[in-house]
C-alpha positions as CSV (number, residue, x, y, z in Angstrom):
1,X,4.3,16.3,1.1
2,X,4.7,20.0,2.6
3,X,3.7,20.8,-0.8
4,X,0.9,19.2,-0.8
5,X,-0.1,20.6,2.5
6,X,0.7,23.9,1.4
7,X,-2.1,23.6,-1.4
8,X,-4.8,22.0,0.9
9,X,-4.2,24.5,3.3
10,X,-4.2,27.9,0.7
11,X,-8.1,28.3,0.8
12,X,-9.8,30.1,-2.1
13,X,-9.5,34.2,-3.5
14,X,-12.6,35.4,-4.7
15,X,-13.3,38.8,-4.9
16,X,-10.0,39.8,-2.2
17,X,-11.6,37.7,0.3
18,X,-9.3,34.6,1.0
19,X,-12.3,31.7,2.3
20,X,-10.3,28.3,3.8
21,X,-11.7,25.4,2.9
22,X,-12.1,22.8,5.7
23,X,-11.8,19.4,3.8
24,X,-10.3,18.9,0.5
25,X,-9.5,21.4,-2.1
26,X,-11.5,23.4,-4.4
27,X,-13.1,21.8,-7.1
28,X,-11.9,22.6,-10.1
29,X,-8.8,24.0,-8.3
30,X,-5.2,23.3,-10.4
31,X,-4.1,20.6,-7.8
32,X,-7.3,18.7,-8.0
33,X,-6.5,16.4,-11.1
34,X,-2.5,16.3,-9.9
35,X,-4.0,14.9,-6.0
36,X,-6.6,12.3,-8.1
37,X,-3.2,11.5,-10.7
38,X,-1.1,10.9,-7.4
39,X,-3.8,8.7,-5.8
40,X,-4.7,6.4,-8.9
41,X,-1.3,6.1,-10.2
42,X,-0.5,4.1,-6.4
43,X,-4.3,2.5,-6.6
44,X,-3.5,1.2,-10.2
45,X,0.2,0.1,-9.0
46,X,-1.2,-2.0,-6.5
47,X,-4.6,-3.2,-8.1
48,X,-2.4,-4.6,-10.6
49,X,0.5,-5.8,-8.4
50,X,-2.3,-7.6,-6.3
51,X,-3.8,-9.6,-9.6
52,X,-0.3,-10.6,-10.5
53,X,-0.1,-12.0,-7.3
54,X,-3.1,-13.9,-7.0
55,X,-2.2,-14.8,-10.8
56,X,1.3,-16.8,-9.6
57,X,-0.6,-17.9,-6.5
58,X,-2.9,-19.7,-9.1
59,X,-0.1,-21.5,-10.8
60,X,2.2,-21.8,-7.5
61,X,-1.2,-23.8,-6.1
62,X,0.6,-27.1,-5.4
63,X,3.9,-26.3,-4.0
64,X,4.9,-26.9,-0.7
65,X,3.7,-23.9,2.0
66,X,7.4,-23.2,2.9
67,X,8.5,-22.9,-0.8
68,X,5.0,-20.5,-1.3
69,X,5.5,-18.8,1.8
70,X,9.0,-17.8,1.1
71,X,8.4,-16.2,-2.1
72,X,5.4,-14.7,-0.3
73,X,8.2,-12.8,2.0
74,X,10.4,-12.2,-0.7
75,X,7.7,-9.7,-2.8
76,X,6.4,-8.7,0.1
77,X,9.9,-7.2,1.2
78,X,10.6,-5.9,-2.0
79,X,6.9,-3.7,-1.9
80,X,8.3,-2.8,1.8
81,X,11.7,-1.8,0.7
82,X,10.0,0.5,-2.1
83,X,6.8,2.2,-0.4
84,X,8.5,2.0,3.2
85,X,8.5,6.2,3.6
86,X,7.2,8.0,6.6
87,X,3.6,8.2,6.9
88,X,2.6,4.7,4.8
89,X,2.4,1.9,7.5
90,X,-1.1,1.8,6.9
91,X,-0.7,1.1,3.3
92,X,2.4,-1.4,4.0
93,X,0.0,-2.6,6.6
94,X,-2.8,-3.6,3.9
95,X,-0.7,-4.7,1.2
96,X,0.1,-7.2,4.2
97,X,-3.5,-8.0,4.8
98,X,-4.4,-8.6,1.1
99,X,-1.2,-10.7,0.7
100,X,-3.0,-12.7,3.6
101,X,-6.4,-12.9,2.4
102,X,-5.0,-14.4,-1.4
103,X,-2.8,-16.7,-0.1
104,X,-6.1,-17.7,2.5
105,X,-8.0,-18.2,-1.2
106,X,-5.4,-20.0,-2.3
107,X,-4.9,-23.0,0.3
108,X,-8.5,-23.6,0.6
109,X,-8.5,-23.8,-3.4
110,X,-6.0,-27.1,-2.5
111,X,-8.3,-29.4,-0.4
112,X,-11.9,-30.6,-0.6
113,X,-11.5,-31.9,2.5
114,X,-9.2,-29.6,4.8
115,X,-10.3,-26.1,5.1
116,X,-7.7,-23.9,6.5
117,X,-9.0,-21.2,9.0
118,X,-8.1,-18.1,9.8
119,X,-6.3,-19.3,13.0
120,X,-4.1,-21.4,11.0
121,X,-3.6,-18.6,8.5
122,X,-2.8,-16.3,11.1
123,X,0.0,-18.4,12.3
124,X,2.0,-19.2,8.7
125,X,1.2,-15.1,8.4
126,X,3.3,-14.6,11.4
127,X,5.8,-17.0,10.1
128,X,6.2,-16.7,6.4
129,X,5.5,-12.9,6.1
130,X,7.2,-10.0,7.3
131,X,5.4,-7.3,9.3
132,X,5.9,-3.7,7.6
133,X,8.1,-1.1,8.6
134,X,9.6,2.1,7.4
135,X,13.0,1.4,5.6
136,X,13.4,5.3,4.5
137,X,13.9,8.3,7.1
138,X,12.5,11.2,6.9
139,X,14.7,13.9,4.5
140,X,16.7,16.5,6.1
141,X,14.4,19.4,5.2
142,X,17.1,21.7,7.3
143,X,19.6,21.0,4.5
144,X,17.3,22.6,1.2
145,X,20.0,23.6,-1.4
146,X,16.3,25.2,-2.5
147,X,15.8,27.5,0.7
């Protein structure tokens, strides 16, 4: 990440005259396409994480809540224990929400007649998945065999 700072930060040379940029970095500039291959490569991950999700929910339509819900918290955990690094609540945060909204889809999907809400939702949310959290510090940047 200070990396990445570093190079948002540089600004542009032309003619001996450094220019900062104020957003972003300069187009055509060698971090550009790294920055977009960073971004997609997580966009991708969870695009396709999500569809296998709602893919399982699909064939998991029928079993009890408690049995659904605690799978539910089991991959959600797992994407917590991985992404959980300083500075990606957020993220955590929506994986969360979209979790919530599929498994929403997916008990309506069981009932003609029973329509679950979002209050109801809200409340197997609060019981059946976890809320995120950051499971990894941040690293001792004091301690740079590099420096």
């Amino acid at each position: 990440m200070r990396h990445i700072k570093k190079w948002l930060n540089a600004g542009v040379l032309e003619d001996g005259t450094r220019y900062v940029s104020k957003q972003g970095v300069p187009q055509g500039g060698s971090i550009s396409p790294l920055l977009a291959n960073i971004y997609l490569h997580y966009v991708f991950d969870l695009w396709a994480k999500l569809r296998e999700i709602k893919e399982e929910l699909r064939r998991r339509l029928h079993w009890p809540i408690p049995v659904a819900g605690k799978w539910l918290r089991t991959v959600i955990l797992g994407h917590i224990r991985y992404y959980g690094v300083p500075g990606n609540s957020r993220k955590l945060a929506s994986f969360r929400y979209h979790i919530t909204c599929l498994w929403l889809k997916s008990l309506r999907r069981r009932s003609q007649r029973y329509r679950t809400d979002w209050e109801r939702m809200n409340r197997l949310a609060a019981r059946w998945l976890p809320l995120p959290r950051i499971c990894h510090a941040y690293p001792d940047l004091g301690r740079s065999p590099v420096r």
